[in-house]
N, C-alpha and C positions, 0 to 999 in steps of 0.2 A: 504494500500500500504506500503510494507518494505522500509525497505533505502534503499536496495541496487537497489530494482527498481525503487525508487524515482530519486537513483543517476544515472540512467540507461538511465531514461526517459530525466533529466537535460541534460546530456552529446550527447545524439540525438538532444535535440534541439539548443546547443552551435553547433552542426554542420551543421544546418540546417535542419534536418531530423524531422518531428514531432512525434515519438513516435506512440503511439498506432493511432494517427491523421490520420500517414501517408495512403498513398492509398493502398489497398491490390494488389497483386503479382497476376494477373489468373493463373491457374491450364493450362492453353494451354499457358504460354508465356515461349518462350523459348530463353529469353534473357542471352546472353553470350554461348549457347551452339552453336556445330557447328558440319557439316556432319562429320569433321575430328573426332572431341571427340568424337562423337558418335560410328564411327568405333573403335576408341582406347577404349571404354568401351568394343565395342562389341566382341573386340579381346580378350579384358583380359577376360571377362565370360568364353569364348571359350576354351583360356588358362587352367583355373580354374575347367571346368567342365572336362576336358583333365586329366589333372593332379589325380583328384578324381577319373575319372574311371579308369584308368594305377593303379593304388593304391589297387582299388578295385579286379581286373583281377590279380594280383602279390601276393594276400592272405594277404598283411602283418599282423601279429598280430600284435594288441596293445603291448605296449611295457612295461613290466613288469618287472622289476631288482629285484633280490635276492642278497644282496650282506652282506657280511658279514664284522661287525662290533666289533670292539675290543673297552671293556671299563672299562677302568682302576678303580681297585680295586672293582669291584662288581665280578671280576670271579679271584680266587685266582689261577687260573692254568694258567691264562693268556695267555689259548684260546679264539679262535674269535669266537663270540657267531651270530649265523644266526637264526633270525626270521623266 
């Protein structure tokens, strides 16, 4: 065991909590969630997968700059040199 999860484990049980002791969480317990948040996840997915397809449908290309870049004293004509 590291320090830092020695010091990890200390500080759980200064709160009362015991660390790895504690009882495990089920897989079906759905403490603190709620119909509301559920809809507000379900919207933002919605949102999200919205956004991606409008993206998809409008072509955008990736976005690729060519810009050109001046640099002093490698090009004695002190033009701008474009990769």
């Amino acid at each position: 065991e590291s320090r830092t999860n020695s010091d990890i484990v200390d500080t759980l049980r200064k709160k009362g909590l015991n660390g790895c002791e504690s009882p495990d969480i089920e897989a079906d317990d759905s403490a603190g969630q709620s119909p509301e948040l559920d809809d507000k996840y379900r919207k933002f997915n919605e949102d999200i997968d919205l956004m991606i397809n409008r993206q998809r449908i409008c072509g955008l290309p990736p976005s690729s700059y060519d810009m050109g870049v001046s640099i002093p004293g490698s090009n004695p004509s002190g033009l701008l040199y474009s990769h």
